[in-house]
C-alpha positions in Angstrom: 18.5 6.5 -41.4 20.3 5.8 -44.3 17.2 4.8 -47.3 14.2 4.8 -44.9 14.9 9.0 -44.8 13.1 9.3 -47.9 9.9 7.1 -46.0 10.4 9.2 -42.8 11.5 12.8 -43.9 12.2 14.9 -41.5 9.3 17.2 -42.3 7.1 14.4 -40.9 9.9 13.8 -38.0 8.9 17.3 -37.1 5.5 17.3 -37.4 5.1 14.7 -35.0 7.5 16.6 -32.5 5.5 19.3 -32.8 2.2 17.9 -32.1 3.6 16.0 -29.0 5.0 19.3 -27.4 8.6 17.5 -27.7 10.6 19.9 -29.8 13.9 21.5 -27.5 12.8 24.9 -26.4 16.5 26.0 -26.7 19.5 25.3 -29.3 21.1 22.1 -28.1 24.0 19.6 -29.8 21.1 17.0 -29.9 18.2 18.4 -30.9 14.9 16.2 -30.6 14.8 15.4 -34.5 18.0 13.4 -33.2 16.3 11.6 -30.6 14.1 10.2 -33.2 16.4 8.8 -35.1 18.7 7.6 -32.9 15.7 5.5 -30.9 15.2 3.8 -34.3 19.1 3.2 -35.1 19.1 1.6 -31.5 16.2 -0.9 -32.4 18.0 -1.4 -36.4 21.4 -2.4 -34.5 20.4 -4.0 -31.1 23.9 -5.7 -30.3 25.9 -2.5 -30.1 25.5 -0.1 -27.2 24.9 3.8 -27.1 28.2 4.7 -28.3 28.5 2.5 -31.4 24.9 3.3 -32.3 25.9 7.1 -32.4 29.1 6.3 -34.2 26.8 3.9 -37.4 24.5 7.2 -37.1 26.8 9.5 -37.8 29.5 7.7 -40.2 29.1 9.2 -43.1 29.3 12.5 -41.6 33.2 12.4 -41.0 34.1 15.6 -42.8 31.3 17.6 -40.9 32.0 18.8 -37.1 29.8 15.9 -35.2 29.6 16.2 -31.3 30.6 13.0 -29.9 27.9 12.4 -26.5 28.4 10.3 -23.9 26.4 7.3 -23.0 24.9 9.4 -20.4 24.1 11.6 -23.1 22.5 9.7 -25.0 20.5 8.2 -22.2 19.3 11.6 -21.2 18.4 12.2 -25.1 15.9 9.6 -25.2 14.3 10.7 -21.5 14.3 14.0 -23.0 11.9 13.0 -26.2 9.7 10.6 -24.3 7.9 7.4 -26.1 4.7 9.6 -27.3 6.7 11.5 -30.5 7.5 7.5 -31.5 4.2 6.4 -30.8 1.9 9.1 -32.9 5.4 8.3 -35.9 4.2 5.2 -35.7 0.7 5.9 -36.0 1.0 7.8 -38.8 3.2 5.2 -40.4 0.8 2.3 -39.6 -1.7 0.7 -41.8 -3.1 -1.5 -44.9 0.1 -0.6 -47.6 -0.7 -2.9 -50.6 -3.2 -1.3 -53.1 -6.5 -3.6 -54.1 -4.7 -5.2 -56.7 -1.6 -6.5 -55.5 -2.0 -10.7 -55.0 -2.8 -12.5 -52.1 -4.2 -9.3 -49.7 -7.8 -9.7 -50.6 -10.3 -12.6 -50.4 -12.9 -11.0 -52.8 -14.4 -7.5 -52.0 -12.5 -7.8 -48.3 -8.8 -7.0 -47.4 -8.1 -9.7 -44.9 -6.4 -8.8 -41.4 -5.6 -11.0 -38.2 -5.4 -10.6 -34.7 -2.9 -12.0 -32.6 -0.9 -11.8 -30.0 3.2 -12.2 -28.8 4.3 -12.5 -24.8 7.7 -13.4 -25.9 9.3 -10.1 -26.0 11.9 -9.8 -23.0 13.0 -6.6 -20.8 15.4 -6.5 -18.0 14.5 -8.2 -14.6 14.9 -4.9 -13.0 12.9 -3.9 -10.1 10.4 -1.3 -11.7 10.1 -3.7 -14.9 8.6 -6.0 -12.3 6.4 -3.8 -10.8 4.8 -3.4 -14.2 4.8 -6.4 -16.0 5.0 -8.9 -12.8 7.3 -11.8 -12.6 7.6 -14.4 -15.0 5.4 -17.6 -13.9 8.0 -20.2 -15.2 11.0 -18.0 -14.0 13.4 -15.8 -16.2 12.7 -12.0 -17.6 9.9 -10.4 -17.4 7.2 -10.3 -20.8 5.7 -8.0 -22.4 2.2 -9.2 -24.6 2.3 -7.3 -27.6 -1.3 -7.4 -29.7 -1.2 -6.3 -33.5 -3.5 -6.3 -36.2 -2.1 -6.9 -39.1 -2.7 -6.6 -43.0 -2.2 -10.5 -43.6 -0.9 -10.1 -47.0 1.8 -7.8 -46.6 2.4 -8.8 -42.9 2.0 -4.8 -42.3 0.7 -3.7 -38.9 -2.2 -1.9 -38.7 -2.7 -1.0 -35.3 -0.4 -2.1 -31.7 -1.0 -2.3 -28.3 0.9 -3.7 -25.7 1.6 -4.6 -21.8 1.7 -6.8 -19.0 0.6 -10.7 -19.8 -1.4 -10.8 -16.9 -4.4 -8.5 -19.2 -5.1 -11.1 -21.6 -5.2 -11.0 -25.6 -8.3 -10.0 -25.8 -8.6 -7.1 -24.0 -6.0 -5.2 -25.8 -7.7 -6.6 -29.3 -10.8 -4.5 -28.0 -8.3 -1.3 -28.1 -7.5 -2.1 -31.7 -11.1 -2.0 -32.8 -11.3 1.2 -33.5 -9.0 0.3 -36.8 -11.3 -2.0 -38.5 -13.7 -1.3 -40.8 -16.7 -2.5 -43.7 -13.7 -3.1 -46.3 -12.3 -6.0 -43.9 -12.3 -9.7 -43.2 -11.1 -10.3 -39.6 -9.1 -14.1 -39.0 -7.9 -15.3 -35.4 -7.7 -18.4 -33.8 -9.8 -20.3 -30.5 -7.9 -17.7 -28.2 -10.5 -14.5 -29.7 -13.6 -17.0 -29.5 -15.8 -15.4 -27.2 -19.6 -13.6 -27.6 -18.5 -10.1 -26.3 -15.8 -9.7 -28.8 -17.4 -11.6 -31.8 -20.4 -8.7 -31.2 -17.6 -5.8 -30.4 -15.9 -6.7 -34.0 -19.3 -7.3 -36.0 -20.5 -3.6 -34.4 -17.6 -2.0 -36.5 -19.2 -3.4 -39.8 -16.1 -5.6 -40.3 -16.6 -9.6 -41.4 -15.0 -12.2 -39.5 -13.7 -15.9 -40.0 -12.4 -16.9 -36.9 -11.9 -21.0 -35.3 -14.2 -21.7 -32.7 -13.8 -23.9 -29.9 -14.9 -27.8 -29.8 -16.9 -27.4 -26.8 -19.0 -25.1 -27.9 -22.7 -26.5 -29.0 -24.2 -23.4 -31.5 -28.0 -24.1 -32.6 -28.3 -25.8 -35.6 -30.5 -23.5 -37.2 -30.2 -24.1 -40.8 -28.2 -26.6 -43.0 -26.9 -25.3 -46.2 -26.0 -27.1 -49.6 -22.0 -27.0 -48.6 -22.4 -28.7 -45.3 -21.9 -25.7 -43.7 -24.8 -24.1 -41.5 -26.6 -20.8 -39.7 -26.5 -20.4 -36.1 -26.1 -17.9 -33.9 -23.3 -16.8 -31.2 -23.4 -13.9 -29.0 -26.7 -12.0 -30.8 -24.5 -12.5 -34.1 -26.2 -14.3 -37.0 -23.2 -16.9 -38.2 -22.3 -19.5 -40.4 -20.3 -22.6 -39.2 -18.1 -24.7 -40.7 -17.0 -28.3 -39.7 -14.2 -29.6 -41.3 -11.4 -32.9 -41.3 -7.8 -31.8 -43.1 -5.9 -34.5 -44.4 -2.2 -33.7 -45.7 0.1 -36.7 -47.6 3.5 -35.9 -48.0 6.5 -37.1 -49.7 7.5 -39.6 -47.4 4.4 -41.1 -47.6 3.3 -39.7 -44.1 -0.3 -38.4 -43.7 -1.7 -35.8 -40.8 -5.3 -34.8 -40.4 -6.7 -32.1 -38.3 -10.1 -31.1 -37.1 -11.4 -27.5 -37.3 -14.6 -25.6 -36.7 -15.1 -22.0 -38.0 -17.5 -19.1 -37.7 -17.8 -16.5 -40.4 -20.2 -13.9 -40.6 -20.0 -14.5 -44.8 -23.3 -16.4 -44.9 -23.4 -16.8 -48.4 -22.7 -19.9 -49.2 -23.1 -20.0 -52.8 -21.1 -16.9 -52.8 -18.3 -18.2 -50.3 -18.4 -21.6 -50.3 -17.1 -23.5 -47.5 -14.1 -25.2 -48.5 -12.2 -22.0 -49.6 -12.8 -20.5 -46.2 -11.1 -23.0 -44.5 -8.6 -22.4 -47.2 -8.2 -18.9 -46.4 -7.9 -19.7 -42.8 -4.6 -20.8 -43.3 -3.5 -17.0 -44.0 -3.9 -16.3 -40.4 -0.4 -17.9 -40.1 1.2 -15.1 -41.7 0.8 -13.1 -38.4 3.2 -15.3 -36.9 5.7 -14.6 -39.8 5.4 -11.5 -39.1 6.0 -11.8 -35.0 9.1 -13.9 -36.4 10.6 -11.0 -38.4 10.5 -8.8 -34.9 11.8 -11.2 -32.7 14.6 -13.4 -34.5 15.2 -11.2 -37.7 15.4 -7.7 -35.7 16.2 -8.3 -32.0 17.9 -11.7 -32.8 15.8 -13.2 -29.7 17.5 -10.5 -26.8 16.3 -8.8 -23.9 15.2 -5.4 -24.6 17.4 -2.2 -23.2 15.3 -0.3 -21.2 15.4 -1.1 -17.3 12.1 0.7 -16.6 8.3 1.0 -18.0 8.9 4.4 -19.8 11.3 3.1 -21.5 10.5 0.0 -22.0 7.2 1.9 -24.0 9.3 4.1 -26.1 11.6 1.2 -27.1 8.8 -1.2 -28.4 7.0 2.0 -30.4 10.3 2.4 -31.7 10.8 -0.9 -32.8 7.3 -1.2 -34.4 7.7 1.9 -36.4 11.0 0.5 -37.5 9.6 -3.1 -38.5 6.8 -0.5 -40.5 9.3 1.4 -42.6 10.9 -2.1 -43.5 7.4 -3.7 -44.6 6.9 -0.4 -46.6 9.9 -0.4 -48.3 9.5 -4.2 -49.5 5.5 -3.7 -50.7 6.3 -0.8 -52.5 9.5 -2.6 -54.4 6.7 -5.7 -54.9 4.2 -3.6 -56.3 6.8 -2.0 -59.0 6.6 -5.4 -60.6 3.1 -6.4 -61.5 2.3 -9.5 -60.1 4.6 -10.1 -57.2 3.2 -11.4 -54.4 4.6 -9.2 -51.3 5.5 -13.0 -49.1 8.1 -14.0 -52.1 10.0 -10.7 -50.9 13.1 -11.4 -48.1 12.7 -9.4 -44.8 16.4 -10.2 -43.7 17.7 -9.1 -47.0 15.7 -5.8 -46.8 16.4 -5.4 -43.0 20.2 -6.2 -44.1 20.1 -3.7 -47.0 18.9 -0.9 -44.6 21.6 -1.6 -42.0 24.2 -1.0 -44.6 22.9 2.2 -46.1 22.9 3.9 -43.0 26.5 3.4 -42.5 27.4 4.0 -46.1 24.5 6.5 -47.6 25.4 6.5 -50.7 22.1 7.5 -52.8 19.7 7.8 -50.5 17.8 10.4 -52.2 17.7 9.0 -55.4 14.2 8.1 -57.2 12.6 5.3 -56.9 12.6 2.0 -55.3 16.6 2.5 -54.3 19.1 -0.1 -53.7 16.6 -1.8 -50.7 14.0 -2.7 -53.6 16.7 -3.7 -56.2 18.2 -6.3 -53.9 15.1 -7.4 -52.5 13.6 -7.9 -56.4 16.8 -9.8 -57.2 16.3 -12.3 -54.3 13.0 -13.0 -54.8 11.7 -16.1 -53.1 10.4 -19.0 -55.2 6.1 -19.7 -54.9 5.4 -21.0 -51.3 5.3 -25.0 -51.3 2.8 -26.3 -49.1 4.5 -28.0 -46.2 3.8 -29.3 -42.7 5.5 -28.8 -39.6 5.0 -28.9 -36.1 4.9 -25.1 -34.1 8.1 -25.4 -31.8 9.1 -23.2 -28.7 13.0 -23.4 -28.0 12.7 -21.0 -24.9 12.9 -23.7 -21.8 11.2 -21.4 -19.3 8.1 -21.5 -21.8 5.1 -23.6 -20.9 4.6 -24.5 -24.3 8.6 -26.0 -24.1 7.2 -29.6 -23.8 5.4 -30.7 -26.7 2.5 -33.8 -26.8 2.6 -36.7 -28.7 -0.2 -35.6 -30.7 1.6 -37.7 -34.3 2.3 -34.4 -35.8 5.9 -34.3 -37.2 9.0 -32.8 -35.5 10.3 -31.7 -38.6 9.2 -29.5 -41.9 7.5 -31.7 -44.4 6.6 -31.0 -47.8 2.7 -31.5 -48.8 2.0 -33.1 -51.5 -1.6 -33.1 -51.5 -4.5 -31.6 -49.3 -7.5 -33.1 -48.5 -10.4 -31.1 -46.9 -13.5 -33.3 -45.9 -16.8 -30.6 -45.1 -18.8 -32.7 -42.1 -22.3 -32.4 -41.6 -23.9 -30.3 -39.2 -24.2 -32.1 -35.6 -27.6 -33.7 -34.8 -29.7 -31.5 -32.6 -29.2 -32.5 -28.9 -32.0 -33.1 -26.7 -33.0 -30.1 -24.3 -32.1 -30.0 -20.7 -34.1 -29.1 -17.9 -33.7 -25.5 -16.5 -33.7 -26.7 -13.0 -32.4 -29.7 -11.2 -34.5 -31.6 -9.1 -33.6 -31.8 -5.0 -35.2 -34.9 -4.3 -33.3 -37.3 -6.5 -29.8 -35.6 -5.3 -28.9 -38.7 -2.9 -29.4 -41.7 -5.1 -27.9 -39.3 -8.3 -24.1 -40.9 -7.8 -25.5 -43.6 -8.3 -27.1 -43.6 -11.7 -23.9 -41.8 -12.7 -21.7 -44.3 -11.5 -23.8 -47.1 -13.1 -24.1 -45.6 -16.2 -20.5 -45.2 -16.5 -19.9 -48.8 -15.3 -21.8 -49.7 -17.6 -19.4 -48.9 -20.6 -16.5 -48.6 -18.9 -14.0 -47.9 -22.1 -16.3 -45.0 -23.1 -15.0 -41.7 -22.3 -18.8 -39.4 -21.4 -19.1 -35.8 -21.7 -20.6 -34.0 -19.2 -23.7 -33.0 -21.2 -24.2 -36.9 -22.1 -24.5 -37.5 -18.2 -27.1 -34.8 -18.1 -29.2 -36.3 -21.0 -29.2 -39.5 -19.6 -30.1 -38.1 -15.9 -32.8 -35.6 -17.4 -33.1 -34.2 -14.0 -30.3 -31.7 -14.0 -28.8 -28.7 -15.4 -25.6 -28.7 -16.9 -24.4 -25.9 -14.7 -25.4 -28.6 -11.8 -23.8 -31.6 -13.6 -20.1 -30.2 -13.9 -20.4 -28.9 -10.0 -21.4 -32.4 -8.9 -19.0 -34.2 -11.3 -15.5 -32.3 -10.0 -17.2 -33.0 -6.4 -17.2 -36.3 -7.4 -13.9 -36.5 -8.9 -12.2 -35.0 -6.2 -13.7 -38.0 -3.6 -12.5 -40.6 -6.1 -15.8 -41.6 -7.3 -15.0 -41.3 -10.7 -11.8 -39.9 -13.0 -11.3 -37.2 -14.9 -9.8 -38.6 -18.5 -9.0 -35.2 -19.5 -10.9 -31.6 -19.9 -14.6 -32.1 -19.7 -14.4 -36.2 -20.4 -15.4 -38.5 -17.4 -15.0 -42.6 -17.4 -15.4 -45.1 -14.4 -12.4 -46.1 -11.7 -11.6 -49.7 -12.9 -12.1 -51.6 -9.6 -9.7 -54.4 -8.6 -11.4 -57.2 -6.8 -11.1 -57.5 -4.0 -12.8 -61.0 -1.9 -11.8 -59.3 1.6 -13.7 -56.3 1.0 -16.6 -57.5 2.8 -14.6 -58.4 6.1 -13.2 -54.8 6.1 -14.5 -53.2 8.8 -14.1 -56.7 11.1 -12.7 -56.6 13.7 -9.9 -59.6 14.6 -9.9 -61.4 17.7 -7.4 -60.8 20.4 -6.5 -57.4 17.9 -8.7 -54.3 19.9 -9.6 -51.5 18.0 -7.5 -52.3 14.9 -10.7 -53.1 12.8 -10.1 -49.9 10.1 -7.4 -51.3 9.2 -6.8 -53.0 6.0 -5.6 -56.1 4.8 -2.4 -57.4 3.7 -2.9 -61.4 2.4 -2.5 -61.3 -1.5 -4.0 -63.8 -3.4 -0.9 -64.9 -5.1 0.0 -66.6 -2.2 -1.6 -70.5 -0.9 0.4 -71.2 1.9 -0.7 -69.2 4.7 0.7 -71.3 7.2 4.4 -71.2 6.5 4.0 -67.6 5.7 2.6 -66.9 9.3 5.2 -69.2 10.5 7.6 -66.7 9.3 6.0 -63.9 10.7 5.7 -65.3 14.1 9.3 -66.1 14.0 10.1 -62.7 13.0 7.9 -61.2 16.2 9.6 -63.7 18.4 13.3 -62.8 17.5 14.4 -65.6 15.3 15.5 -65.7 11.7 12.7 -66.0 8.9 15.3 -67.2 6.5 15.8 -69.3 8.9 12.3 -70.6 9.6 11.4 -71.2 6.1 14.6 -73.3 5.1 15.1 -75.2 8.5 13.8 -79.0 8.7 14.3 -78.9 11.9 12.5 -75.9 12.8 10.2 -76.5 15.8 7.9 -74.2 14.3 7.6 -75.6 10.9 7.2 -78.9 11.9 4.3 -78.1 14.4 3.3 -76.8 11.1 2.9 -79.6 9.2 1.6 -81.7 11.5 -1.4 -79.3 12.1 -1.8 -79.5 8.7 -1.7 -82.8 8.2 -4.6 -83.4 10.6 -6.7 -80.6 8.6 -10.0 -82.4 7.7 -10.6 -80.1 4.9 -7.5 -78.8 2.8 -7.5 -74.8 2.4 -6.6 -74.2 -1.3 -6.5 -70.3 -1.0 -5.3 -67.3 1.1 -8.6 -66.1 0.7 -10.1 -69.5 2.4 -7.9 -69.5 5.0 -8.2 -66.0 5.9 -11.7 -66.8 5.7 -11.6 -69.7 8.1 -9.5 -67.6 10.7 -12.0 -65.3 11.3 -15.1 -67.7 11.5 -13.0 -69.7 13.6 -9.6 -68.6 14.7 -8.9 -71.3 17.5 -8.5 -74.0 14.4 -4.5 -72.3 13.8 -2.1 -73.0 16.0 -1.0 -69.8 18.1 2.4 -69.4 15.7 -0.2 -68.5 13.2 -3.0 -66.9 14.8 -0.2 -64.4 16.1 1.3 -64.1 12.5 -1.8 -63.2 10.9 -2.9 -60.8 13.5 1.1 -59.2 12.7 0.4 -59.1 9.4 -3.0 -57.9 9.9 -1.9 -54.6 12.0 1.4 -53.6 10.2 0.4 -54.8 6.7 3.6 -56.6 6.6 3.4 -58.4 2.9 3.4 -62.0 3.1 6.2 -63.7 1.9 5.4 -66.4 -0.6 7.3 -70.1 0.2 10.3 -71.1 -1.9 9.2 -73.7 -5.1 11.0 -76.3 -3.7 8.6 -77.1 -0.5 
């Protein structure tokens, strides 16, 4: 392997095969320490197949009698060895690297660590890969969710665990407790928030800082000095943090985010609010470090393995190779005092390791070796503050479409960050803790006229229930989707209600009339418009349409019999109709006043909804 040999010896290489029952039990041309290796030479040059993987392996031993193994060989190597001898490497492998003083891994007494989690990882679309991991819901491979806990400050993973999407990110987080410990602050984002885990992490002793979601309404329980205040979530005592983020950068443009944390640091004095929600930010490194697997190791392809054993063995293989890398960079930062592990290049020292295995030349040598020297010469300038918007590129994903939410669509630099601390929320008023039967019928009601009443206002489901005061919440979000499903009332977006916006309509009243001479046509709707004032040549049209003749015809025709029995009924009108909605009117209080061209128009109209055409300017 080139200069991660000295970090993976094969004494250790051994040892692992040995606990895992996995060393050959007879004298082969590719022993099991073999196997090792060349699963972690795979995942270091994933564009090459078997053969050219054995042939970057072995280059350097040209004057030494090498087998030369087929691909079915090699194949049957690596179902030979199995994924556990990776998986307990890696285990021994994994874990906090930097030592307490090395900048930017500690925030105070505590070394801080993140959970998250990755489903981007591809495998074949073979048939057993599917069986496992299910199909992909937007189409394309199949996805593996990887969780990690990671050592923020070096990007180091401390513990992995992995499988099909369909699990969910926390679950596999609850596998990974078992790594935390007193010494530890724990970040992640609104995907963790939940009471089960937030007690599961606490039990271990660990401290947490962790975003909360916006619908969530924690007791008020006591203000402190910072604006920050104590509440409790899940049977955990915690302090929460409200908070507006305001960036300006060079070009003058200006963003501004709103966040809400929970930390079990209830100090306030001691930890004071705004440099918690500075610290938050470090929880971004997790995805730097989910970057450096994807794109800097796999260069974004499909894993190799066309079944779940394999597919196992091949991600504990890659991990443990991503592990000797991050080693191999913390422990050239740490040879220079006061070198922040981020300023060190992954590529270069992922680069740098690719090349030694070909050409070996020093690998035993003391010291940092030839990674550490290139990566100390490439150092990466301080970090600039900058703001950009988190893209996905993969089309299949259903994050591919992004919202106009006025974040930028390109990297920005910051030139100044402002953090405003809001107060706590007012206390809300209590709700009952049952709903009462008797006022269920007339309860639409009072909703709808209290959202009529402001109908630009966009309510939340627990203002409804204040203002009701008969009702749970529970009861208030079943009776609002009810409603919204009818078409009482819309649904703005995720738990925000507002009031249909009614068109008026004159005719509503005469809705359910029925029309003379029409039968049982009386649920059907109208079609006059109000745009229009001249019913009469309109249903002159429309009986001239029923009776065979030309419309175009009817309406620009002098001569028309029609249109001058027309005019001369309304000439003899005693009282001029101004409005559709008058004449309509007057037809059904009394329809014997139209002539029968129009009385059988309007009824045509009436039954098919046929639009009525409006009379040219001119006329």
């Amino acid at each position: 392997m080139g200069e991660l040999t000295p970090v993976m010896p094969f004494e250790l290489v051994d040892a692992v095969l040995s606990e895992t029952g996995t060393v050959q039990r007879r004298l082969r041309d590719l022993p099991s320490r073999v196997g090792v290796y060349f699963l972690l030479a795979m995942c270091l040059f994933p564009e090459v197949g078997y053969r050219l993987v054995w042939d970057k392996l072995t280059a350097d031993l040209s004057g030494l009698p090498v087998v030369c193994p087929s691909t079915k060989a090699l194949r049957d190597l690596r179902r030979r060895v199995g994924g556990a001898p990776v998986r307990a490497l890696l285990e021994v492998l994994a874990g906090p690297l930097a030592q307490p003083t090395t900048p930017g891994v500690r925030f105070g007494p505590y070394r801080t660590v993140s959970f998250d989690g990755c489903s981007s990882i591809k495998v074949p679309d073979s048939e057993r890969n599917r069986g496992w991991l299910g199909r992909c819901a937007h189409g394309g491979y199949p996805q593996v969710e990887l969780m990690t806990l990671v050592e923020t400050g070096t990007r180091a993973v401390i513990g992995a665990a992995f499988g099909p999407t369909r699990e969910g990110e926390t679950s596999y987080a609850t596998r990974l407790l078992h790594h935390l410990g007193p010494e530890m602050l724990v970040l992640w984002d609104r995907g963790f928030d939940g009471n089960d885990f937030l007690a599961a992490v606490h039990s271990t002793g660990a401290q947490v800082l962790g975003r909360i979601n916006q619908r969530r309404r924690p007791p008020v329980l006591k203000a402190l000095a910072d604006s920050s205040y104590l509440s409790v979530i899940g049977g955990v005592q915690v302090r929460n943090i409200e908070a507006r983020v305001s960036v300006l950068c060079t070009d003058g443009s200006a963003f501004e985010g709103s966040y809400r944390l929970a930390t079990t640091l209830l100090d306030a004095r001691r930890y004071p609010a705004d440099r918690l929600v500075h610290l938050y930010h470090e929880r971004w490194e997790h995805e730097s470090a989910y970057y450096a697997l994807r794109h800097t190791i796999l260069h974004a392809r499909v894993l190799r393995s066309h079944d779940p054993v394999g597919v196992e063995q091949e991600m504990w293989a890659l991990l443990t190779l991503y592990q000797l890398v991050r080693r191999t960079m913390v422990e050239a930062a740490e040879s220079r005092p006061g070198t922040d592990p981020d300023r060190c290049s992954f590529t270069i020292a992922l680069q740098t390791a690719r090349d030694s295995l070909v050409c070996p030349g020093g690998v035993f040598e003391q010291g940092i070796g030839e990674i550490g020297r290139r990566v100390l010469s490439t150092l990466s300038p301080a970090r600039r503050s900058r703001v950009s918007t988190r893209k996905v590129k993969s089309p299949i994903s259903r994050y591919a479409e992004r919202k106009l939410d006025g974040r930028p669509d390109g990297s920005k630099v910051v030139t100044s960050t402002t953090i405003t601390l809001l107060p706590p929320p007012l206390p809300q008023p209590a709700l009952p803790a049952t709903t009462d039967r008797e006022n269920t019928g007339n309860r639409m009601a009072r909703v709808l006229t209290i959202l009529q009443a402001e109908p630009e206002r966009l309510w939340r489901s627990r203002e409804i229930a204040v203002l009701l005061g008969d009702v749970t919440l529970a009861a208030t979000y079943r009776q609002l989707a009810r409603w919204t499903e009818r078409g009482k009332i819309k649904r703005v977006r995720t738990g925000r209600y507002a009031a249909i916006t009614q068109i008026p309509n004159p005719l509503r009243d005469q809705r359910k009339r029925q029309l003379p001479g029409l039968g049982k046509t009386s649920g059907c709707s109208y079609a006059w418009s109000a745009a229009f004032s001249d019913v009469m040549c309109a249903g002159a049209r429309l009986g001239c349409a029923c009776r065979g003749l030309s419309a175009r015809r009817a309406s620009t025709s002098p001569r028309s019999s029609v249109s001058s029995r027309c005019s001369a009924w309304m000439e003899t009108m005693a009282t001029p109709l101004a409005s559709v909605q008058q004449i309509v009117r007057s037809f059904l209080t009394d329809p014997e006043r139209f002539p029968p061209v129009l009385r059988h128009g309007a009824q045509v109209a009436y039954v098919w909804r046929v639009p009525v055409v409006p009379p040219r300017a001119d006329r």
